[in-house]
C-alpha positions as YAML, in Angstrom:
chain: A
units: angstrom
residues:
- id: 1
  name: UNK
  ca: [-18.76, 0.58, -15.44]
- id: 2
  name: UNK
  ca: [-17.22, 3.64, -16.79]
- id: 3
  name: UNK
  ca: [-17.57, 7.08, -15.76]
- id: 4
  name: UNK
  ca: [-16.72, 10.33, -17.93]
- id: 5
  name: UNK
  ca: [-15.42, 12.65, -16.27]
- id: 6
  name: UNK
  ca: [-13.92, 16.48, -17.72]
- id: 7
  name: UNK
  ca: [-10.66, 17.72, -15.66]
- id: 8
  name: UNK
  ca: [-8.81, 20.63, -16.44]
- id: 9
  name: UNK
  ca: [-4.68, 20.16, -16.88]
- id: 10
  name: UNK
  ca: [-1.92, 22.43, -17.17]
- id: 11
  name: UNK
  ca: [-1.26, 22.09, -20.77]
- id: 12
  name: UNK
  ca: [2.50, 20.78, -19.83]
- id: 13
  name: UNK
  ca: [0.72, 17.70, -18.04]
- id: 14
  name: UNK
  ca: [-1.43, 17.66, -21.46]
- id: 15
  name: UNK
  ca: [1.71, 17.46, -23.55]
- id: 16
  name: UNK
  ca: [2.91, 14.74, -20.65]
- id: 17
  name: UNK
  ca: [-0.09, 12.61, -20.79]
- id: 18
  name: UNK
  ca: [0.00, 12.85, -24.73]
- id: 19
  name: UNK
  ca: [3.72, 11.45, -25.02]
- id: 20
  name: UNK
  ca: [3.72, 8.90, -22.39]
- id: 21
  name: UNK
  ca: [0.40, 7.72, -24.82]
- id: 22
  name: UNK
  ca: [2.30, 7.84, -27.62]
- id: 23
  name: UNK
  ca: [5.36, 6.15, -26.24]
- id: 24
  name: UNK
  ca: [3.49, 3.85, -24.27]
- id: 25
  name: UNK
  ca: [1.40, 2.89, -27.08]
- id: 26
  name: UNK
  ca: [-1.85, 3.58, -24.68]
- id: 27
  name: UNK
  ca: [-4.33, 5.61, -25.12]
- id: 28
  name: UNK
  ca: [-4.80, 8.68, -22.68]
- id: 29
  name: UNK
  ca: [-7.40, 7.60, -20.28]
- id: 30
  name: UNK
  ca: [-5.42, 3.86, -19.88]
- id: 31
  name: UNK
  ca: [-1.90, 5.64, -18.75]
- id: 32
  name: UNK
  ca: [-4.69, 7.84, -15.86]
- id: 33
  name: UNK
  ca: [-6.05, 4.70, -15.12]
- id: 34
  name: UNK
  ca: [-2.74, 2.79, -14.61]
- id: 35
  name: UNK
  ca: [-1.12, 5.41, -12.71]
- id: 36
  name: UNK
  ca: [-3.94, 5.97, -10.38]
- id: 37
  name: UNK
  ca: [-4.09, 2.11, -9.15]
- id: 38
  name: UNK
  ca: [-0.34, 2.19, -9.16]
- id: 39
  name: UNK
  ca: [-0.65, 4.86, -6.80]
- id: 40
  name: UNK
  ca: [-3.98, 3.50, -4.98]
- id: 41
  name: UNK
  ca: [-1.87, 0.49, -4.33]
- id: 42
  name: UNK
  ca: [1.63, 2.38, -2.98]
- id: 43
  name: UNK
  ca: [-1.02, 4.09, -0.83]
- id: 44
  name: UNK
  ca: [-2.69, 0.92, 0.09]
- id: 45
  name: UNK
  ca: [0.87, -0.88, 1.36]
- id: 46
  name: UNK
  ca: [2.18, 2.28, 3.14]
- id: 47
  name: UNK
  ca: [-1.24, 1.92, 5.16]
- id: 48
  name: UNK
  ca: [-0.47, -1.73, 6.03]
- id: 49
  name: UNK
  ca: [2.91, -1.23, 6.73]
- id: 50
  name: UNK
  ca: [2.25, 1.37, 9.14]
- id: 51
  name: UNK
  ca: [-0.65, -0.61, 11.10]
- id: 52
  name: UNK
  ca: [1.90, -3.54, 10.82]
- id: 53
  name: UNK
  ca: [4.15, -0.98, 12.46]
- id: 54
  name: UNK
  ca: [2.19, 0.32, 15.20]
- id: 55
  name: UNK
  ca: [0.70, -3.57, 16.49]
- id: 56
  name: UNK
  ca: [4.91, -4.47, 16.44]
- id: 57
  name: UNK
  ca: [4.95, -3.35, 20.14]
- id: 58
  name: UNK
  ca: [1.52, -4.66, 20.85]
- id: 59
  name: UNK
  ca: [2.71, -7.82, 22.42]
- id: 60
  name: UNK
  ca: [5.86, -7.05, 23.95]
- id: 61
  name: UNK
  ca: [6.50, -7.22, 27.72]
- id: 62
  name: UNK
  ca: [3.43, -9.91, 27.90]
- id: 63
  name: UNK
  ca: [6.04, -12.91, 28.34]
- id: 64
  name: UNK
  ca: [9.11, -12.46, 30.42]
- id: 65
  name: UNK
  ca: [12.54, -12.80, 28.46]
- id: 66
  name: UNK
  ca: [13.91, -15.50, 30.46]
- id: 67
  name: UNK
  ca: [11.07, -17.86, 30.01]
- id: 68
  name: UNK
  ca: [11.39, -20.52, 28.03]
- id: 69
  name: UNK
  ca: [8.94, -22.84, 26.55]
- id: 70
  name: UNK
  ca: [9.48, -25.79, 28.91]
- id: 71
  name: UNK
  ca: [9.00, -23.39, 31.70]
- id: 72
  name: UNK
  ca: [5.53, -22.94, 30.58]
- id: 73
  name: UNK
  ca: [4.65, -26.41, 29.74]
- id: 74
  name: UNK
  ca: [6.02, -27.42, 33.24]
- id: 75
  name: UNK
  ca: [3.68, -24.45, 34.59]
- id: 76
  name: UNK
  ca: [0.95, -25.60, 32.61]
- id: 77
  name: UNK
  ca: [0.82, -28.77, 33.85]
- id: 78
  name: UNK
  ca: [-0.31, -27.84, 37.02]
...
């Protein structure tokens, strides 16, 4: 479904918009659309990386270092 939408631009981000077009052989509203997911999706990983980040320590301290799996198989058994 498309949308139109009317934005105002400095008219150096005009003269951008029209070269990378031009040079790009795209028209205007494909280089916004292409630059706005490929910034949706650097967004997107930065978000997982950081919730990746923050459930790292989640875990830690639950099983002392010197165990080792026979240990808990041995433990288990009982």
């Amino acid at each position: 479904m498309s949308v139109q939408k009317k934005f105002t631009l400095l008219e150096s981000t005009l003269l951008d918009l029209e070269e990378l077009a031009r040079i790009m052989n795209k028209k205007q509203n494909q280089i916004v659309q292409e630059l706005i997911a490929q910034k949706m999706q650097e967004i997107r990983q930065k978000q997982k990386l950081s919730s990746l980040e923050k459930m790292s320590g989640i875990f830690s301290g639950l099983i002392p270092e010197d165990t080792t799996v026979q240990s808990i198989k041995a433990n288990s058994a009982n």
